[in-house]
matplotlib code that plots the C-alpha trace (Angstrom):
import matplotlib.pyplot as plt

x = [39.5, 38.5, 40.4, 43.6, 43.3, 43.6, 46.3, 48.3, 47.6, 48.5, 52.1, 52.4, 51.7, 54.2, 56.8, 56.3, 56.4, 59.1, 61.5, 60.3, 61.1, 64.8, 65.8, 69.1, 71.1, 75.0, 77.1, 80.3, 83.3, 85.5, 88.2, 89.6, 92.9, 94.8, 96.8, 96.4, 98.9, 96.7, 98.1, 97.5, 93.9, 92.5, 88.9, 87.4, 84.3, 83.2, 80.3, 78.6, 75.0, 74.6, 77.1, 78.9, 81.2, 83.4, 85.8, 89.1, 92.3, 95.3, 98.6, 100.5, 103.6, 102.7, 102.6, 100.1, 98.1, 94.0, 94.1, 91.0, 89.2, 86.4, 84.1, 81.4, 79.2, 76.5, 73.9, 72.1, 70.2, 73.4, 77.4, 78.3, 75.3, 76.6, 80.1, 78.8, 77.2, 80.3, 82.4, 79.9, 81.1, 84.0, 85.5, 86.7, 89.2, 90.1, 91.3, 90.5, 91.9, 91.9, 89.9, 90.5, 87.0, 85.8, 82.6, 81.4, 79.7, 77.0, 75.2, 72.1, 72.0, 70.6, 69.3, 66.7, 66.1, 68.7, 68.7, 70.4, 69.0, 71.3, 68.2, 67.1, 64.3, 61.5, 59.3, 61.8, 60.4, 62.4, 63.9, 64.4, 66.7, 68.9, 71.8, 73.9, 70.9, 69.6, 66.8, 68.3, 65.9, 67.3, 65.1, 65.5, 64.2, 63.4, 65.6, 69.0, 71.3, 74.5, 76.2, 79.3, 81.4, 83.8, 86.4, 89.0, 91.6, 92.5, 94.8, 93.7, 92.3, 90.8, 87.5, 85.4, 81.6, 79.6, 76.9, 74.5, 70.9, 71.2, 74.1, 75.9, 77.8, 80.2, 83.4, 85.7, 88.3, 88.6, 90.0, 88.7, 85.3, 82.3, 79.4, 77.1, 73.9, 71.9, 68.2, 68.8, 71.3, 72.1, 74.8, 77.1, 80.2, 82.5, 85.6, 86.7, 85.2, 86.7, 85.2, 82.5, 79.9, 77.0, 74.1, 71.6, 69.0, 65.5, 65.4, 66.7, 68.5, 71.8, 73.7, 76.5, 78.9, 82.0, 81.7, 83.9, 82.8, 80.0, 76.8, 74.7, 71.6, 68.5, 66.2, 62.7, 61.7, 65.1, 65.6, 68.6, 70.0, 73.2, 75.3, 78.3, 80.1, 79.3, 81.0, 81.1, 77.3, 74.5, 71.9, 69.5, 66.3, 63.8, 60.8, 58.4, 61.7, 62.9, 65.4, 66.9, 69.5, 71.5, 74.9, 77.2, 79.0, 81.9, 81.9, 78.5, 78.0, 74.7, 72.2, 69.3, 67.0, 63.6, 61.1, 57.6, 55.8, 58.5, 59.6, 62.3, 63.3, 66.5, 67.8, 71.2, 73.4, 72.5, 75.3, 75.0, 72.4, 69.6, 66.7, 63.9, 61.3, 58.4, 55.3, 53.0, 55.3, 56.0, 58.9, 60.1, 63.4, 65.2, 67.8, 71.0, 72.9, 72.6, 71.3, 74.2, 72.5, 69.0, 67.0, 63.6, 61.1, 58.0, 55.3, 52.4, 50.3, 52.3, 52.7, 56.5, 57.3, 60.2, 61.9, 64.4, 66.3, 65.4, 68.8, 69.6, 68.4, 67.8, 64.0, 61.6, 59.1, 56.1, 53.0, 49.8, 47.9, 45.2, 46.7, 47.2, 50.5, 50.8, 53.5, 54.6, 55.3, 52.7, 50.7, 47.1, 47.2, 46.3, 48.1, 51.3, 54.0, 56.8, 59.1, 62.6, 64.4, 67.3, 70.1, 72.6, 72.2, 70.2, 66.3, 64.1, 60.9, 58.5, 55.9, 52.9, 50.2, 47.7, 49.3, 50.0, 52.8, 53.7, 56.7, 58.5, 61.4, 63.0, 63.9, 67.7, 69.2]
y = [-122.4, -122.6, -118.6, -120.6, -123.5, -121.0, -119.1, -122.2, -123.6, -120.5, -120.6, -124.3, -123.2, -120.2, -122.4, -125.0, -122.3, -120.7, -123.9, -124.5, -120.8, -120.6, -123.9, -124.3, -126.3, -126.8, -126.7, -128.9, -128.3, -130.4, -129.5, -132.1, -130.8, -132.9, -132.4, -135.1, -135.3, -134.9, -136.7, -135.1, -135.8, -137.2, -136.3, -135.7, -136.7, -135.2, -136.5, -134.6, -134.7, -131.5, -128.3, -126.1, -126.6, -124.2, -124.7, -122.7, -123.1, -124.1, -122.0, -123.5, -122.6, -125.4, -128.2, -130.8, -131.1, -130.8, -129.4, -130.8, -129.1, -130.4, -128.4, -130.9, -129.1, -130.4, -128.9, -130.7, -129.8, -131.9, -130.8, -134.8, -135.3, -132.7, -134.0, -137.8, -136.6, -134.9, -137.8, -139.9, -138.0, -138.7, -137.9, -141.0, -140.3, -142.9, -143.4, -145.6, -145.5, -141.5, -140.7, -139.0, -140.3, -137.8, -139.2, -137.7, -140.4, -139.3, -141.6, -142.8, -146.1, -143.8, -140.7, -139.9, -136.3, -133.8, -130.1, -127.5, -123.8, -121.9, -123.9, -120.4, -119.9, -121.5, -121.2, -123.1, -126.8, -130.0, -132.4, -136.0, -138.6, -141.7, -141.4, -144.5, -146.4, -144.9, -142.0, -138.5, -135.6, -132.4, -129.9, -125.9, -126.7, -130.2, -132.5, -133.5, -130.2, -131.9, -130.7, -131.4, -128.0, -128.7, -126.5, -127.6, -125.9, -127.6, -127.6, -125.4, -127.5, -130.0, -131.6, -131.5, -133.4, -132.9, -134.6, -133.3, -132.8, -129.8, -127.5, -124.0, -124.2, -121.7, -121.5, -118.9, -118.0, -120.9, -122.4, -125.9, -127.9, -128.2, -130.8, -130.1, -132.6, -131.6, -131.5, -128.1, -125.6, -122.3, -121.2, -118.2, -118.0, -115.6, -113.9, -115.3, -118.4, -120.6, -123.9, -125.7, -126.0, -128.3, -127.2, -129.3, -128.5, -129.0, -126.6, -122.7, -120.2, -119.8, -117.3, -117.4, -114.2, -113.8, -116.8, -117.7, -121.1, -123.3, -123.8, -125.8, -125.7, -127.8, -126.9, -127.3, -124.9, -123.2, -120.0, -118.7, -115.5, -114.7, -111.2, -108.9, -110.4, -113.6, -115.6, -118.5, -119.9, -120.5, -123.3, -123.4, -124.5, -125.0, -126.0, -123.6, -121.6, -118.1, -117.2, -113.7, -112.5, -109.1, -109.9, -108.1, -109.9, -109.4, -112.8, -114.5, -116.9, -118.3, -117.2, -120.6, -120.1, -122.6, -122.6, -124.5, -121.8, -119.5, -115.9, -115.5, -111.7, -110.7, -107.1, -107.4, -107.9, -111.1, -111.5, -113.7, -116.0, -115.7, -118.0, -117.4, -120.1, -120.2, -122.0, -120.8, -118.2, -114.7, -113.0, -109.5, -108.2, -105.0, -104.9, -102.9, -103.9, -104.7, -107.7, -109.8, -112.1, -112.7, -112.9, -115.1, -115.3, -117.5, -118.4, -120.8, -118.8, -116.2, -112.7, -111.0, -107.3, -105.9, -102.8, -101.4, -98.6, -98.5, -99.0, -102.8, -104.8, -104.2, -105.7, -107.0, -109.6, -110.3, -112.4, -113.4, -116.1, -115.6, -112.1, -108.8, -107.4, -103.3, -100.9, -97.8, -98.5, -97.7, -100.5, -101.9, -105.4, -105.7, -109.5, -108.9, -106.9, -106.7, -103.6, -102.2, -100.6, -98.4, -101.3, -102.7, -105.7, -108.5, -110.0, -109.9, -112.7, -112.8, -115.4, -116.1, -118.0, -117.1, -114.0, -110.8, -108.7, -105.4, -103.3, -100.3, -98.6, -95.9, -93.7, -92.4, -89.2]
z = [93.0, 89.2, 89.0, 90.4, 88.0, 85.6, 86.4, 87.2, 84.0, 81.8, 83.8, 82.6, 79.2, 79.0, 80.3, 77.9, 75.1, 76.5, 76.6, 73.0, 72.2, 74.3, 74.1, 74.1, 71.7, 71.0, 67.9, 67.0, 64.0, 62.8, 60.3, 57.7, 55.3, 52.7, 49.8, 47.0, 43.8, 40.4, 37.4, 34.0, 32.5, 35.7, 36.2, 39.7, 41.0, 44.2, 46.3, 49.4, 50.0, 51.7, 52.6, 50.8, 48.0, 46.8, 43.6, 42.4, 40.9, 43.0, 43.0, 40.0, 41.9, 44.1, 41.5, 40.6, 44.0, 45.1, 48.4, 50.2, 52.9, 54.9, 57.6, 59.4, 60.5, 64.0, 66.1, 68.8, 72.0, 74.2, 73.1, 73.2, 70.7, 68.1, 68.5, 68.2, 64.8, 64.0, 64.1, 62.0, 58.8, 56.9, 53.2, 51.7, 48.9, 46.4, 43.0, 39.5, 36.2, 35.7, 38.1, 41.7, 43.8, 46.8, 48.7, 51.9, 54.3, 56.6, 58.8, 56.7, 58.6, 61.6, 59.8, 57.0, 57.2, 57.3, 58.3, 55.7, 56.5, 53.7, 51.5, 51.4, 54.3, 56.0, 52.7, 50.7, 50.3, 51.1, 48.6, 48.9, 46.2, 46.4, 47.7, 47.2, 47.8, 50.8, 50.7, 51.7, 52.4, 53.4, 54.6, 55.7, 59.1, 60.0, 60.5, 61.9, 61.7, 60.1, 56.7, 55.2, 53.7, 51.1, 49.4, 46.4, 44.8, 41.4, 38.7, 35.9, 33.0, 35.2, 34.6, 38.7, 38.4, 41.7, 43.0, 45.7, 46.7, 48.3, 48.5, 48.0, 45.2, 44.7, 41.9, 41.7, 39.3, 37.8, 35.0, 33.5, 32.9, 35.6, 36.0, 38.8, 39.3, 42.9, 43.8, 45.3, 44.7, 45.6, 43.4, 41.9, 40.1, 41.0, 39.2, 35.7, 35.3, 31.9, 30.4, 30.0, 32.5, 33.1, 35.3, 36.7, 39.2, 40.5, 42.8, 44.1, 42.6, 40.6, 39.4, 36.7, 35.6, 34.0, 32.3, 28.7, 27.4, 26.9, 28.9, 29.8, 31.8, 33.0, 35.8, 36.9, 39.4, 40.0, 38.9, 36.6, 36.3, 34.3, 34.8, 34.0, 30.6, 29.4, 26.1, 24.1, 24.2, 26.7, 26.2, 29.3, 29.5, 32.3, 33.2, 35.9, 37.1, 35.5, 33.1, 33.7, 31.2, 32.3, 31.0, 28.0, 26.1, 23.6, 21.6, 22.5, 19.6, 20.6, 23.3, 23.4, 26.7, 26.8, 29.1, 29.6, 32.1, 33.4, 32.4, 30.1, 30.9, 28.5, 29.1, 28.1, 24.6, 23.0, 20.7, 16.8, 17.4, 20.2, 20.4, 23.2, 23.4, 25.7, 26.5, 28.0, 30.0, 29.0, 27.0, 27.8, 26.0, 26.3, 24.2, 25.5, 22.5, 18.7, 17.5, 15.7, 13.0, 14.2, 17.0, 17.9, 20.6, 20.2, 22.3, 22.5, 25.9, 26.8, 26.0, 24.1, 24.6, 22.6, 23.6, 21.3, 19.6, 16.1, 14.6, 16.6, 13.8, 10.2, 10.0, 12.0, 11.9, 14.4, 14.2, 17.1, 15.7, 18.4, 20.4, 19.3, 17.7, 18.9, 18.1, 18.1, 13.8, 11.5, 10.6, 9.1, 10.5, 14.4, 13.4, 12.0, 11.6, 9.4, 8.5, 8.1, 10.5, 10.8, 11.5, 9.3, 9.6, 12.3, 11.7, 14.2, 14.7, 17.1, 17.0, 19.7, 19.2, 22.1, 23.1, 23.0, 21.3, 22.0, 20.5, 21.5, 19.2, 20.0, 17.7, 17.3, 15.9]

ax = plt.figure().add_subplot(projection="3d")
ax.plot(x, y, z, "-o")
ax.set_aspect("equal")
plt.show()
């Protein structure tokens, strides 16, 4: 009796699991188009809590128009559920004096949490803000499956300012300035990519190449990396995520990246003016490329390393207050460092106060 209690119990739990594991659920789209006519100098601000947005520049050939598409996006365990949710999202478009207003509406009268998965993974932590006065968490994998995808194509030379909390932000080829405020974003530019851009972000990853202009960057934990050719000047600073800098560039004028506890990892050209500033995170630099007037990295905690061919910079400068300075140059002072190199021109500091320093030059014939 007791063997058959068993064996009908362990059925009941395998079936459970198994309807947990294969349950079924259904998935609903719904497609939104519309041309809008731009005037001159009018800024737009787009509003979608969650989804993709993805920016370009519209064919001038077809004249002074945004052409707005919207994907809604639903999954549910019944097909008239999903669609239900599906139909509960809208994009509002409006306009005030210069200004072309996009807002997404969800249902936050009924729902709290949201489900995003392109958040990056089950690991990925949830975030949670205002959102027009009602609290909006988006999670990777709780929550109700609903998500708004948005893609413009705008005049060149026109200003865009998005707000989010968690998205997928994507601009390509594009000509004109870029704001971007989210609590989570995965983003990339793409192409040729013109203006001035303004990056802010608490969370994920982002990615910027082929970039001409100005900008700007605050993050916490999100991570930053910038490729291929970048000009103009970059000022990004952070908090506990990474700055990784692998781009050329042709006419850099200044290179700023800050951070309180997160690498700053540079191997790359740094063009006139570079400044890398870390707490009590590390420094590595490799530098593919001269330096143009100076360069500095400074410390409080963390450690620098330096490689180099001997002929980037004309002199160099280093100093541990508490650390160690080594190098591959002849010197008396296990403190400092300072010496002439084989460059025409370009000063190199390094400064750490707890840390470490450690320099490699390579020679060149």
């Amino acid at each position: 009796m007791r063997r058959l209690f068993l064996v009908i119990y362990t059925s009941a739990i395998f079936l459970i699991l198994s309807g947990l594991t294969f349950a079924k659920t259904y998935d609903f789209q719904r497609f939104f188009a519309k041309k809008v006519r731009l005037q001159k100098g009018t800024v737009i601000v787009l509003d979608n809590p969650v989804g993709e947005i993805h920016i370009t520049n519209i064919d001038p050939n077809l004249g002074p128009f945004v052409m707005v598409k919207q994907r809604v996006y639903a999954e549910a365990n019944e097909l008239s559920k999903s669609r239900y949710l599906v139909m509960m999202v809208r994009l509002d478009i409006s306009r005030r004096p210069d200004t072309l207003y996009m807002k997404a509406i969800f249902p936050t009268h009924m729902y709290e949490k949201y489900c995003y998965p392109d958040m990056g993974g089950f690991f990925t932590s949830e975030v949670s803000n205002m959102w027009h006065g009602k609290k909006f968490t988006v999670s990777p994998n709780k929550g109700v499956t609903l998500y708004s995808d948005i893609y413009l194509q705008i005049p060149a030379g026109t200003k865009i300012s998005v707000n989010s909390i968690a998205t997928t932000f994507v601009v390509e080829d594009y000509i004109g300035d870029i704001e971007l405020f989210t609590d989570h974003a995965s983003a990339m530019t793409a192409g040729d990519i013109r203006g001035n851009l303004w990056l802010t972000a608490c969370h994920g990853n982002l990615s910027v190449g082929k970039f001409d202009g100005n900008l700007f960057y605050y993050g916490e934990d999100s991570d930053l990396s910038f490729c291929d050719v970048i000009n103009g000047t970059v000022d990004a600073q952070s908090t506990t995520g990474d700055l990784i800098w692998t781009a050329n560039c042709d006419s850099l004028e200044s290179l700023e990246l800050v951070s309180l506890s997160g690498k700053i990892m540079v191997d790359g050209g740094v063009g006139k003016i570079c400044k890398l500033k870390n707490d009590e995170g590390d420094i590595d630099i490799k530098l593919e490329t001269a330096v143009g007037d100076s360069l500095s990295a400074n410390t409080s905690g963390g450690d620098i390393k330096l490689v180099a061919q001997e002929n980037y910079a004309k002199s160099i400068f280093a100093k541990s207050d508490e650390g160690k300075v080594k190098s591959n140059i002849p010197s008396n002072d296990d403190k400092k460092l300072s010496a002439q190199l084989k460059g025409n021109n370009g000063v190199i500091e390094l400064g750490s106060q707890r840390g470490s320093i450690k320099i490699k030059l390579i020679s060149v014939k």
